[in-house]
N, C-alpha and C positions, 0 to 999 in steps of 0.2 A: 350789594347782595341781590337786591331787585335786579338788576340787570343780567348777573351772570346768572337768576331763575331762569330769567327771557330765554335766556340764548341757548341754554341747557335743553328748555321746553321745545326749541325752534330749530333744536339738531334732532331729535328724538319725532319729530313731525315729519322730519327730510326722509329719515329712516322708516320711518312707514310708510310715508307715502311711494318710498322708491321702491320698499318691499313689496306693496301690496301691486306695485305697476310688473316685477318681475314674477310674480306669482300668477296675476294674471293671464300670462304666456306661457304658463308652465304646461306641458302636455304628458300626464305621467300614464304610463303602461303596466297594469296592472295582470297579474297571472289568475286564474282562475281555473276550479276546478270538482269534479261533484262529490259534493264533502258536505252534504242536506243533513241540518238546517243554518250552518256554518256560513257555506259557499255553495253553488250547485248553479247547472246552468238549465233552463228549461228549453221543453219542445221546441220550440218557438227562437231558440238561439238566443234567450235575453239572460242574463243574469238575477240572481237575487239571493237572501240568506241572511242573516246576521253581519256581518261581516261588511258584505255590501250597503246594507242600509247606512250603516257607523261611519263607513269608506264614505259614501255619497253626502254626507252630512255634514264632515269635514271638510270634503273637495268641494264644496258650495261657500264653505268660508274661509278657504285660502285662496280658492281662485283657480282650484284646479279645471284640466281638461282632462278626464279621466277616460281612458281606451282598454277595452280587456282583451286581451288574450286568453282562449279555453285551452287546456290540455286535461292530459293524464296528469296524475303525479308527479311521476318521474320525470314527466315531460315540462313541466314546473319548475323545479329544482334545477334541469339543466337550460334551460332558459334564466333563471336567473345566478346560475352561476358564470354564463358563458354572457351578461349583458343585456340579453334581447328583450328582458323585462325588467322596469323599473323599481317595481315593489310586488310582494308576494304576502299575501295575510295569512292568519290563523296557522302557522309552526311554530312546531316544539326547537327549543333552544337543543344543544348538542356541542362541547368542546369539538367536535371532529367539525361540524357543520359550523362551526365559529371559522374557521379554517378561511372558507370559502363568502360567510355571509355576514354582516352589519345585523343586531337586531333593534327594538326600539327595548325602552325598557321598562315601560308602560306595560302590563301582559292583558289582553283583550277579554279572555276567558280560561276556564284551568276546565280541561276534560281530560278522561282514564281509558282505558282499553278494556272493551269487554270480550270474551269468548264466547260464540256461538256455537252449538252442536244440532246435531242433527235432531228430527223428531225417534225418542226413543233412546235416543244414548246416554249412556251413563259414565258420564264425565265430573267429577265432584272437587278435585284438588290439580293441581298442577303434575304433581307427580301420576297421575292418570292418564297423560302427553306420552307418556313413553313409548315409542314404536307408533306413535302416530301421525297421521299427517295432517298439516296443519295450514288453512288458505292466510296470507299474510298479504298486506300492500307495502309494493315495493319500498323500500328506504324510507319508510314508515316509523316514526319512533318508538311508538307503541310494538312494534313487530323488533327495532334493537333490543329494548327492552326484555323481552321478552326470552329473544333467544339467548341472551346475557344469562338470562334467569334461569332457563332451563340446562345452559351448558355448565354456571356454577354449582346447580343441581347433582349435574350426572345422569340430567332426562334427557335420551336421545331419541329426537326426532326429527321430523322430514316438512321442512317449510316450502308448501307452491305459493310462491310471489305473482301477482297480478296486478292489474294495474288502477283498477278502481275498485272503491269496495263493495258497489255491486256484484262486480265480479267474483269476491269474496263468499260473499254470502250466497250467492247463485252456485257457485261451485260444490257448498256446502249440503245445500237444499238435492242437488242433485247424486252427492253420494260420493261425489269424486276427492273430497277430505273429509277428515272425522269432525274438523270444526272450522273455526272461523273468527279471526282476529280483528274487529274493527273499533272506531271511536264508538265511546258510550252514547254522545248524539245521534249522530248515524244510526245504532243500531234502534235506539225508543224509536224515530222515526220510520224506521222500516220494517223490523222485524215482522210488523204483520201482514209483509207480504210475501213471505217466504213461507217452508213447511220449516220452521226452525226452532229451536227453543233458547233459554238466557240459558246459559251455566253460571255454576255459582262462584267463577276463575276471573278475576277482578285486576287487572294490571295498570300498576302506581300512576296517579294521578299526574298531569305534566299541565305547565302552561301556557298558553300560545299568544305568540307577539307575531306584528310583521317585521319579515326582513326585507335589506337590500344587500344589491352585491359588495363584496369587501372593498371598503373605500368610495365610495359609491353611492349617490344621493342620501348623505347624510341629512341635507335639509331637510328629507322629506319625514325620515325618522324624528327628527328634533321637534316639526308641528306636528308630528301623530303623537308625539309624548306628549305636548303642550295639551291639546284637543280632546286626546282621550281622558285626561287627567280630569280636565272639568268637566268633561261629559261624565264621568263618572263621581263628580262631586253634587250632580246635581239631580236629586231622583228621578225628576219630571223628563229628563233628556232624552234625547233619541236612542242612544244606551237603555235605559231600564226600558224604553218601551217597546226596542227590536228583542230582547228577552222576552219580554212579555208575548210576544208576537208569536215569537218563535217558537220559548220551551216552556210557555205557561200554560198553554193549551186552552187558556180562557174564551167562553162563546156568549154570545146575547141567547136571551129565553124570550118566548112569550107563554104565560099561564096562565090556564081558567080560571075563572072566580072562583069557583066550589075548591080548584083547589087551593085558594088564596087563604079562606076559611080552614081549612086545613093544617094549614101550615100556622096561623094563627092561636088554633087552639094547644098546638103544640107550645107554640111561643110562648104560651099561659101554662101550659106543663111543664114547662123546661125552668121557668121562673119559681113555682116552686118548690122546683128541686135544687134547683140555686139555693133557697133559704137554705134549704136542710147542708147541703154542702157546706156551706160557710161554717156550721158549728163544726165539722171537723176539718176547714182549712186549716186552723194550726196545726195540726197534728200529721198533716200531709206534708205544711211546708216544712214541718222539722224534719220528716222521713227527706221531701227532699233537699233540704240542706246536704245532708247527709250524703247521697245519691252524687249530686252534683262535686261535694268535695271527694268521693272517689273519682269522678270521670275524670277530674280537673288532675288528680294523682298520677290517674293511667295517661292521660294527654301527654303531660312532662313527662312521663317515664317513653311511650313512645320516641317524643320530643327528643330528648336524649338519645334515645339507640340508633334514633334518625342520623343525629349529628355526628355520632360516633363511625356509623357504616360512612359518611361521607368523605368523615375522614379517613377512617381504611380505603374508604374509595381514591379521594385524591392523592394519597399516599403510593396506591398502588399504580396510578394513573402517568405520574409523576418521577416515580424512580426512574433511574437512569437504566438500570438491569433489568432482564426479562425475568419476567413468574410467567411459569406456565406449567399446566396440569397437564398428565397422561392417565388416561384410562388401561384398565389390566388389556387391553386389544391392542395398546400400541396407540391411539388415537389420541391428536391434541383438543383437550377439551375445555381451554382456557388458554388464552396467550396475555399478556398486558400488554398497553398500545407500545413500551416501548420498542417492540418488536419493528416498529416503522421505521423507526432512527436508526435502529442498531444493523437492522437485514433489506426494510427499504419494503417487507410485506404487510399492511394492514390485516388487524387479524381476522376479521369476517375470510381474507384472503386460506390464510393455514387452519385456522381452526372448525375441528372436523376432520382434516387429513391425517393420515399418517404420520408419526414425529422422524418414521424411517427417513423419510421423502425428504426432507433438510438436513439429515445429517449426510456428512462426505461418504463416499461408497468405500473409500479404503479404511476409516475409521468406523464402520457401521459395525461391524463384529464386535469391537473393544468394546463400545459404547452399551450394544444391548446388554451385552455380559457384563457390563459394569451395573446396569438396573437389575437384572432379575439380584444380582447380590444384594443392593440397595433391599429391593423388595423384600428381599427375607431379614431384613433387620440391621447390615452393614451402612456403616458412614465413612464414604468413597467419595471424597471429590474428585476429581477428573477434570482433563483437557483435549478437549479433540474438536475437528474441523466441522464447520458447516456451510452450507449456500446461503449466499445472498439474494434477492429475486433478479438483482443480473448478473449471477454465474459465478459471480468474486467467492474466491475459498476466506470466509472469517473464523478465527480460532479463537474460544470461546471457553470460560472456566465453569464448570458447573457443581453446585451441591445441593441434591436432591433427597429427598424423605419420603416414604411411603406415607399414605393418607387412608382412614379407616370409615367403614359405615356398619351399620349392627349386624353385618356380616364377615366382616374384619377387613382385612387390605383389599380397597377397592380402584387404588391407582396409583401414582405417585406426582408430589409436585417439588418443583423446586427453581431456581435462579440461574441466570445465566448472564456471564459479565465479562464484556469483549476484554479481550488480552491478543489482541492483532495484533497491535502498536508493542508491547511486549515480548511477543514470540519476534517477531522482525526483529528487534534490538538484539535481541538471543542469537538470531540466526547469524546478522552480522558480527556480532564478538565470536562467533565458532568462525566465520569466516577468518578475521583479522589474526585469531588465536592460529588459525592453521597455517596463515602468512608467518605470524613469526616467529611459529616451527622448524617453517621450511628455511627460513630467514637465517635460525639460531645453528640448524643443520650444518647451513654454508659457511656462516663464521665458525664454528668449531671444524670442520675439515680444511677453511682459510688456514687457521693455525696449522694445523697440519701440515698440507700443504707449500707453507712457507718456511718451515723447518726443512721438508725434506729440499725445496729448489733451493736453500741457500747452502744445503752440504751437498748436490748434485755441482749447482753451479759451481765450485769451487773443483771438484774432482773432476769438471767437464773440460775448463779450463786449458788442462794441459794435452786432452783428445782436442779439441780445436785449434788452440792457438802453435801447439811445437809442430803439428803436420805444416802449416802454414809459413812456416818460419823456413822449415827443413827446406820448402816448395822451391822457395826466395834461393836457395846457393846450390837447387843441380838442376842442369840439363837439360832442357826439353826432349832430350831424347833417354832421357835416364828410367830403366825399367822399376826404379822404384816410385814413381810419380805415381803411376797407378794406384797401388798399396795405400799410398801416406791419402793420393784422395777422395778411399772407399774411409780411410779412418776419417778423415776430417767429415766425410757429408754423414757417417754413424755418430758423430759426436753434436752435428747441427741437427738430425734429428732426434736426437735424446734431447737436446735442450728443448726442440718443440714442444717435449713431451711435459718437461718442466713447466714450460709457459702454459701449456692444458691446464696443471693441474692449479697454478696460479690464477687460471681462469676460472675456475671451476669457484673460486675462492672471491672474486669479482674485485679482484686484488692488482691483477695485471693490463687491464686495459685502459689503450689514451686513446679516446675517438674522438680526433681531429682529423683525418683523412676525410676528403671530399672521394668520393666513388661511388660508383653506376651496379646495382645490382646483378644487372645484365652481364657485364663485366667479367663479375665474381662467375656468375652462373658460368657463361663459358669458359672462362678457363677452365674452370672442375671438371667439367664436360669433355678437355680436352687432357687432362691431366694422367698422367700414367694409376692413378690411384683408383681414377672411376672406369677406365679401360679395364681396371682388370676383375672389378665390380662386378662389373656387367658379364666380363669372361666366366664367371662362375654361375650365371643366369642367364644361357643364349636365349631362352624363350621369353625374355621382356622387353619391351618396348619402351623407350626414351620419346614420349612427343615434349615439344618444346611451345610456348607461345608467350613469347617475350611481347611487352609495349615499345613501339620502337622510340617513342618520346618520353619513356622511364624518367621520371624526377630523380637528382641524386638524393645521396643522403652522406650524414658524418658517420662515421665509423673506422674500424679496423679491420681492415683486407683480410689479414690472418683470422682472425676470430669468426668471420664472417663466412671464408672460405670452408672451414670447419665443420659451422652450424649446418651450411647446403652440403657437404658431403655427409653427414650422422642422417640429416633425413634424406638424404638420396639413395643412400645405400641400405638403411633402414626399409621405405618405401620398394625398393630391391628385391631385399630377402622377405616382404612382406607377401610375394606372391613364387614361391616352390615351385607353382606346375605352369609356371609364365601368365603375361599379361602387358600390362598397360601402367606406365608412370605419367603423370601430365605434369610439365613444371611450366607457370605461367608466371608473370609479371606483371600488374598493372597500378596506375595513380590512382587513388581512390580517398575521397574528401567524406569525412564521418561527420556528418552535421548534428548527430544527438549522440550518445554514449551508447554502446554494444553492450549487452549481456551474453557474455562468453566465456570462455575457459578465463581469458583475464577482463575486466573491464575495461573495458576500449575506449577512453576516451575522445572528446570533440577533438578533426586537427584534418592535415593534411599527412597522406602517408603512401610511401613505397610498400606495396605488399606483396610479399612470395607466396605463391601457392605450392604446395608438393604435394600430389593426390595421388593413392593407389587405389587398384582394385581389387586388394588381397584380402589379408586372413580379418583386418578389422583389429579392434582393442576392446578390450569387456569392460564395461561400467567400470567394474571394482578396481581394475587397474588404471583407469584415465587420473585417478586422485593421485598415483604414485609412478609416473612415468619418466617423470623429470628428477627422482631423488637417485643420488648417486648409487651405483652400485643395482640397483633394480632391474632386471633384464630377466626376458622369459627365454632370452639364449642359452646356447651350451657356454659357461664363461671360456676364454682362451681360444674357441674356434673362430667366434664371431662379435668382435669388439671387445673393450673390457667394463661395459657395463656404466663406464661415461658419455656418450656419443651425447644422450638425449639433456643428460646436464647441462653440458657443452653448449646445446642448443638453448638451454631455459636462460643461462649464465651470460651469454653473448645478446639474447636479445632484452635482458634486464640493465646490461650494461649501455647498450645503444636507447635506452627509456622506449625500447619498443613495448608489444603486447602480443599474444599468442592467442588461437583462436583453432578449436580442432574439432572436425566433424568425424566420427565410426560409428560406424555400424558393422558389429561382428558378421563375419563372413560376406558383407558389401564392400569392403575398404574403407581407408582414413583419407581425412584428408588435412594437412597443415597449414594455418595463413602464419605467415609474420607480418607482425605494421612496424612499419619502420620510417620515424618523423623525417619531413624531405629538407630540403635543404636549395638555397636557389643559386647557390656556388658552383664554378663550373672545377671539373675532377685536373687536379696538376697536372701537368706532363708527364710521361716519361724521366722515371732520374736517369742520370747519365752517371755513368762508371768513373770515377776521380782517378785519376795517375796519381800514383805514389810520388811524383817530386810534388805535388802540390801543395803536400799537408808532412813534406821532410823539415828537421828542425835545424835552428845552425849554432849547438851546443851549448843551450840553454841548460839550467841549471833544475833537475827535478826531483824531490824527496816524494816515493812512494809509501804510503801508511798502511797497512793490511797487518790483519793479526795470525795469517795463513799462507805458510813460507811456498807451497806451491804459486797463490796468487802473487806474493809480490815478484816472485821470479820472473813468471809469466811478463806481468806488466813490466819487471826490467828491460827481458829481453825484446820486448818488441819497441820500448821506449828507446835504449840501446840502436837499436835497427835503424830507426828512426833519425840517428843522431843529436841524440841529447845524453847530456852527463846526468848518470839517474847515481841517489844514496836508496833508499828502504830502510823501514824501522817496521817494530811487527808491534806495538802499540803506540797509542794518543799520547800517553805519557812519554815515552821514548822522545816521539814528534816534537814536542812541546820544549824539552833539554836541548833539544838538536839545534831549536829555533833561535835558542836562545844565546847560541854561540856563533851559526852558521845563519846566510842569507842563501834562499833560493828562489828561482824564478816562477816555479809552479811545483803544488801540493797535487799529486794525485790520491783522493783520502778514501779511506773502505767507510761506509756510513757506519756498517753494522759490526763491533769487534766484541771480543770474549769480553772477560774479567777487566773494568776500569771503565775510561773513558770510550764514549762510541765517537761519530765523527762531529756530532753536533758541538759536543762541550772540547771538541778537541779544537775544533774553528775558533770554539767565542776565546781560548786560552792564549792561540795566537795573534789572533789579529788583537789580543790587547797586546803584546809583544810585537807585531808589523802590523798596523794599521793597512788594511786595503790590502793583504796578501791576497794573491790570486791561489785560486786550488778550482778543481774539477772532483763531483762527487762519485764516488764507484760501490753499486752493489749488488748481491744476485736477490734481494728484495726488490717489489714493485717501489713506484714513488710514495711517500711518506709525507706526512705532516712536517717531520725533521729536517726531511730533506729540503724541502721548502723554505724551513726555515732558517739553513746554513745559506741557501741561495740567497735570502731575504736579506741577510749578512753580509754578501759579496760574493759569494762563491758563484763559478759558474757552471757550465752543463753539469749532466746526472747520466754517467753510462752503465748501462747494463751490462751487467757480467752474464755469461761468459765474455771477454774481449774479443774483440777484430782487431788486426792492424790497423784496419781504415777508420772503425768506429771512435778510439780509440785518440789516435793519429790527427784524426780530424778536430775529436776536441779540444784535442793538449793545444791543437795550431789556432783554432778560434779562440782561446781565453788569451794566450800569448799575446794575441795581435788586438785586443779588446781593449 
């Protein structure tokens, strides 16, 4: 036990002696400034005060080297907020000034704020401020205080900030404020150097500690709390006796004899008057027993209201929500700090201004007209926009009440609680909500749409396939050739017209084709469709500025082809009295996401531009230009009011994005992004000869529930040389299988009443395992269809037939 005392005793010796060797070195920089009898600097540039004396009497027994720096105030405050001073004595504690500064916790001395007024004014209460001006030191707490006081009030007046509180008082003496804000030290000590009088305006008492900057020689704070503590435990110390110095005003006398005499026979009068006091001491001390236990009543009842405002205070200090008071002028005459988190303005910054001056300029109308109602006795919550102090629109809930003085409604106050993060969530559900409107639109015209191409397809059929057929047995010189090939190319494009409206549907498109946008653009360019565009508009101009190293991209030729004819000819007729079209092309890499007509995300992309400088589009229609049927055309002269669909359909299909600039009466202008592709575009197909895909009388059962179609398919299968049966339902099929073998099923996917093609495949191939069939419909590809394939079955042709289309599949499965 002896030993580990030793060594206990003989670490705690290391530890002093190493501290008092690092303390010895220590060089601390002290702020100073004229704050008499506190701190104050004299003629002579030397230091001294209170303050000083307590400071030099510790730094003598830590070992300090003490250096001062003089300034102003404010010049103090930012010296040791920005470092260049070590320690800073005698301030007032402050949660805002906690921000920035370490305090110790030891408090030095506790002083109040007193009000000065001129010689002859009559200044008697606070509410006496009103319309006054008032001399204050800067960043002064006593001057926070203060104007806290008076704006909770509802006294408006007019603070000149200065920077020492000579200054103060000087300003005052000379006329230029009504009064005069300084410490209660300061002002015993000086007053009678000015023409100035006390007022009887007393501002709450505050205590003063040093600080340091935040984080920031805490050592030094830890031995002024050690130091002070004893110097204040010990009456004799240098503490009671720099008081005494200072604010006791005590002096030596010398006095005459006679009147030494004097004062002695008094000393002999006063004694006995003593005697006779004593027979009524009892009767005093009961009165003050008495006496004393009201003050000690009224203390704690203070005590309390104390505690209570502290708590309204930190309560209000504290909320997340702004309180803030308006005056019947409009004027913010109370903000709470949270206004700093919430908007980013301190409120020394807004209060005082206008509450106009923060709300949004297109929400100001709503808003006043929502207070003066408030005012007259309405409860009206509300949501409207306001500024941040950097420019940010925040939206904000408010509920407000009118606030009364013995005059009646003298302002209103009320709360204000961000709902940014709320209104944003709103705004994107109206967004997403309007996607999949536009979403539900196209599936329900999908439907549509696919009823009518699968009873077009079927009727087109026989305008395609019998001209083609009739082609095959006359003549090249035969004058009906002409005829049968104005019918067949009316019959290919009524199917087009089909495939539009499947598009439209987002129903018919396979983009596996590698292609050059450039490509696309010329052909249109050169195509009989846009020749004749333009023939109805000689006064516009086609500029072209293609990239000539254009990245490709996947897609479909056809759909594609489409989208640049609706906005080319669109772009067109956008300009009546002539003008200018620009179609350019270039690669363009989007490293962050676009805010645009769609959200553009990160990638790599082909973009078309098609810009006019026509009629423009108005606000109200940019939201509805892409919905079917929508056109400010005459219908029937000028499109049918699909072109711009066509366009939204085709580049949703390709996972592109849309992006459009107007301005009415400037022109529009269109981007497409269209994701690139690093594949290079196929050749050229070449045209197949008919013996290549002829049959050598294989055996083939046609399924279709639609005696035009199966004909159709007979007779070109027939042509073909193959032995074809046809059945016009699954069920039929499935009887026929089960007697008869054949070499290939050509099956309609989609059939009336019964089995479609899917249940009509799993039926047979449990009856011939591995039958081959090829799938036929004037529906786009399907889930089903995939899943007959997934089965064995192979290709999937679209109806209307080709001979070749056709032909070539029956010969691919055959040979499979």
């Amino acid at each position: 036990m002896k030993r580990r005392t030793s060594f206990l005793i003989i670490i705690l010796f290391i530890q002093a002696v190493t501290s008092a060797v690092v303390q010895a070195d220590r060089t601390v920089n002290v702020g100073v400034y004229q704050n008499k009898p506190l701190t104050f600097i004299e003629r002579d540039g030397s230091v001294s005060g209170f303050f000083i004396d307590v400071l030099e009497n510790i730094a003598k027994k830590e070992g300090w080297d003490i250096h001062y720096t003089p300034g102003t105030w404010p010049q103090c405050l930012t010296n040791l907020k920005k470092g260049k001073i070590d320690l800073l004595g005698v301030i007032a504690y402050s949660k805002e000034r906690s921000e920035y500064f370490d305090y110790t916790y030891q408090n030095l001395i506790t002083e109040w704020g007193q009000i000065y007024i001129g010689k002859g004014k009559q200044i008697e209460s606070i509410l006496d401020l009103k319309d006054k001006k008032i001399a204050v030191l800067q960043n002064d707490m006593h001057f926070i205080t203060l104007k806290n006081l008076t704006s909770q009030l509802g006294v408006k007046c007019r603070f000149i900030e200065a920077f020492e509180y000579q200054d103060v008082l000087g300003i005052v003496e000379i006329g230029k404020c009504d009064a005069g804000l300084v410490s209660h030290f300061y002002g015993n000590q000086h007053e009678g150097d000015y023409k100035i009088q006390k007022s009887p305006i007393v501002i709450s008492p505050k205590e003063l500690y040093c600080a340091a900057a935040k984080d920031k020689n805490s050592d030094l704070l830890y031995a002024l709390d050690m130091q002070v503590r004893k110097l204040k435990n010990d009456e004799h110390s240098i503490y009671y006796q720099s008081i005494n110095k200072w604010f006791g005003g005590r002096t030596k006398s010398v006095l005459p004899k006679w009147f030494k005499w004097i004062i002695a026979c008094m000393v002999a009068l006063l004694f006995f008057f003593l005697i006779i006091s004593l027979l009524s001491r009892a009767q005093v001390k009961l009165k003050t027993k008495e006496l004393t236990d009201e003050i000690e009543q009224r203390i704690y009842a203070e005590k309390s209201l104390l505690k209570s405002k502290e708590k309204y205070r930190d309560l209000v200090e504290n909320i997340n929500e702004i309180i803030f008071i308006v005056d019947m002028s409009g004027l913010l005459t109370y903000v709470s700090p949270a206004v700093k988190s919430m908007l980013g303005y301190s409120p020394s910054e807004i209060i005082g201004k206008p509450i106009q001056g923060v709300i949004y300029q297109q929400d100001l109308q709503f808003v006043m007209g929502r207070f003066q109602k408030i005012l007259s006795g309405a409860e009206i919550p509300s949501e409207y926009r306001v500024y941040k102090k950097s420019g940010e629109l925040c939206w904000v809930y408010s509920s407000s009440k009118p606030i009364f003085d013995e005059k009646g409604i003298c302002g209103l106050q009320g709360l204000l609680t961000d709902i940014n993060d709320r209104k944003q969530a709103e705004e994107e559900k109206k967004g997403l909500e309007k996607e999949l409107a536009r979403s539900q639109k196209m599936e329900a015209l999908g439907l549509l749409a696919g009823g009518v191409a699968h009873d077009l397809n079927n009727v087109l059929s026989g305008v395609i396939n019998y001209p083609e057929l009739l082609l095959m047995n006359l003549p090249a010189e035969s004058p009906m050739r002409k005829s049968l090939l104005a019918i067949q190319d009316s019959g290919l494009k009524a199917a087009a017209i089909v495939q539009d409206l499947l598009n439209l549907a987002r129903r018919g498109v396979t983009v596996n084709e590698t292609l050059n946008l450039n490509d696309i653009i010329s052909d249109h360019l050169r195509s009989p469709e846009h020749k004749k565009t333009v023939s109805y508009h000689p006064g516009v101009d086609i500029e072209t500025n293609l990239e000539p190293d254009l990245l490709n991209i996947k897609g479909s030729s056809v759909h594609l082809k489409k989208a640049v004819m609706n906005l080319l000819s669109n772009a067109v007729e956008a300009q009546p009295g002539g003008g200018r079209v620009i179609v350019s092309t270039e690669n363009r890499y989007v490293d962050s996401p676009i805010k645009g007509y769609d959200n553009i995300d990160e990638g790599d992309f082909a973009v078309l531009r098609i810009e006019d400088k026509g009629i423009g589009i108005a606000v109200e229609d940019l939201e509805n230009i892409f919905e079917p049927f929508y056109t400010k055309k005459e219908m029937g002269r000028s499109g049918t009011g699909l072109g711009m669909t066509i366009v939204w359909t085709t580049v949703q299909d390709h996972q592109g994005y849309i992006n459009i600039e107007s301005t009415v009466g400037k022109g529009t202008a269109f981007e497409l992004y269209f994701p690139v592709t690093r594949e290079e575009v196929a050749k050229e197909k070449v045209s197949i000869p008919m013996e290549d895909y002829m049959g050598k009388g294989e055996t083939i059962l046609v399924v279709d529930d639609i005696k035009e179609q199966r004909e159709v398919a007979s007779i070109i299968l027939k042509t073909l040389d193959y032995f074809v049966t046809s059945v016009s339902s699954g069920e039929e099929a499935v009887e026929y299988i089960k007697n008869n073998s054949v070499d290939l099923l050509v099956l309609d996917m989609i059939m009336g009443l019964g089995m479609d093609g899917l249940d009509t495949y799993k039926k047979i191939i449990e009856i011939h395992p591995g039958q081959k069939a090829i799938i036929a419909s004037g529906f786009s590809e399907t889930d089903r269809v995939k899943e007959v394939q997934r089965l064995g079955a192979g290709a999937y042709v679209k109806k209307p037939y080709t001979l070749e289309k056709i032909g070539l599949a029956v010969k691919a499965e055959l040979e499979r």
